[in-house]
Each structure stands twice: as C-alpha cells, then as structure tokens.
N, C-alpha and C positions, 0 to 999 in steps of 0.2 A: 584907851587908845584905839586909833580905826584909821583905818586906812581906806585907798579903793585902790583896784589893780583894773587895766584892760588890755584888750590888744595895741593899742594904741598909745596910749599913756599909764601914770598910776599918779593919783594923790599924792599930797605931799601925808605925812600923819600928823594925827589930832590929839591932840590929849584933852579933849574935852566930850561932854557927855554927848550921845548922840541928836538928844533933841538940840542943842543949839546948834546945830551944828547946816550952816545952808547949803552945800554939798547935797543933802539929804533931799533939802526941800527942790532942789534943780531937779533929781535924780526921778520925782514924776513928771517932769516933762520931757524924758528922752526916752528914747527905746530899749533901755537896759531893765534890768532886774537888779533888786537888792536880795545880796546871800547874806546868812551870816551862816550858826552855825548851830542852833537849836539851844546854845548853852541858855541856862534860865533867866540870866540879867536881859540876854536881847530879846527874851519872851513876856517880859513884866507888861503887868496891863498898859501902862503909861508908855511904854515906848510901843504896843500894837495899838493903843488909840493914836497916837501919833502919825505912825506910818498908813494908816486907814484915810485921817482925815487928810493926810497930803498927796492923798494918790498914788502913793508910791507904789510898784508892786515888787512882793517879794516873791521869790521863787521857793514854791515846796521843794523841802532839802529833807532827806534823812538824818532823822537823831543820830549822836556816836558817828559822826559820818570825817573824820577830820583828815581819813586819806581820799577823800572828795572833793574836798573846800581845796581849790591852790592856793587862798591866802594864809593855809597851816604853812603851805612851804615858805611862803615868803618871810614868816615871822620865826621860821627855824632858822633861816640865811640871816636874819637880821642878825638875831641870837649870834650865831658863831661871828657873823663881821664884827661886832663890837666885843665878844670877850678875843678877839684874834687882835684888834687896833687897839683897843685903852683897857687903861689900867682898869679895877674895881671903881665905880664910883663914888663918890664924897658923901653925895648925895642926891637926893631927888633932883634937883635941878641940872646937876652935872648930868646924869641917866638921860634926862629927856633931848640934852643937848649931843649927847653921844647918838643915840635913837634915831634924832632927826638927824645928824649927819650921816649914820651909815647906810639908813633910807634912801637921800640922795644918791649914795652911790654905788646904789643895785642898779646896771643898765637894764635900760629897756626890754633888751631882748631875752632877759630872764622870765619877765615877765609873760612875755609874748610868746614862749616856750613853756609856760604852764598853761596858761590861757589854750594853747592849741593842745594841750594835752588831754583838755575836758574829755573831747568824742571818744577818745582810747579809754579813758578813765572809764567812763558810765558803760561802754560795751562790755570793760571788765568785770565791772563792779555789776553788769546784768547774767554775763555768764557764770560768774560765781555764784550769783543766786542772791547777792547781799552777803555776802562772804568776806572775809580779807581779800586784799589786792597786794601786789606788791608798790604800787606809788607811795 
C-alpha cells in the first residue's frame, strides 16, 4: 500500500506495487522529492533501478527514522479510524475497502499540519543530536 501526502493535497491509496504505479513516474517531473522510509522492500535493487531511470529524486532520510517520516502519522490515524468505524474485516477485500474509505476521510488540514511540522521536527531531531523526539 502507498500513499502520498502534501501541503496541498494527498493521494488517494494504492494497493499495488510501486513500479506500476504512474503517480511515481509524474513525481519526476515536479519539484517534490520521494520519502519513504529506508524499510528494505523500498530499498530492493528493482525499485532503485526504477526510481533512477525515472528521474525521480529521493530525499536522503535517516534509517530507524519513523518519528520523521509524517506519513508514520498518517497510517497510525488510519489505523485507529477504521478499528473506531468497522467491524473486524471478513477479509482482504473488505480491509482494502474500509482503507480506502477512511483515507478519504482524513481532511486535509491533518495533513497540512504534519507537513508544516517537518521544520520543528528536523530542528528537534538536530538538537537531540539524532536522538528521540517527542513527535
């Protein structure tokens, strides 16, 4: 599953691999950067030959860094909206369908409130030394 967050908007979410995904391949021709989160699947050679030959640029991020990344926060709100709205799901397809609706309805300005949280973050996260933070 993947997402994208920004000040402005957010993706809807994918549940498919990231090479198919065209999203990706728009993503080098705009001024933004692609995070993820150093986990090993988005490090596999096949998805860095990928993002190489599309241009895409990724932003060096710290390993272990997941109170950095604000898309951890986004998929913790996910997390709680849907065990707070529905039941357990049946199965895989119910889950994705629960997923995608409580997506939808994280407003904007959650988003737009982590996004502007980055500068506070990284000051932290440099005065700590690489340390814990509290985000």
């Amino acid at each position: 599953m993947w997402s994208g967050i920004s000040l402005v908007n957010a993706t809807g979410t994918k549940f498919s691999p990231l090479l198919s995904c065209r999203p990706c391949s728009r993503l080098a021709q705009t001024p933004y950067a692609f995070q993820d989160d150093n986990a090993t699947p988005h490090r596999a050679r096949l998805v860095n030959d990928y993002i190489q030959q599309t241009g895409v640029v990724r932003m060096d991020f710290p390993a272990c860094s997941p109170d950095m990344n604000p898309i951890e926060h986004v998929w913790d709100e996910l997390d709680r909206q849907v065990k707070a709205n529905h039941q357990p799901p049946r199965n895989l397809q119910q889950l994705l369908q629960m997923l995608q609706q409580e997506w939808q309805a994280i407003p904007q300005a959650f988003f737009t409130k982590l996004m502007n949280s980055m500068r506070s973050r990284c000051g932290e996260l440099e005065r700590k030394r690489g340390g814990h933070t509290h985000y």
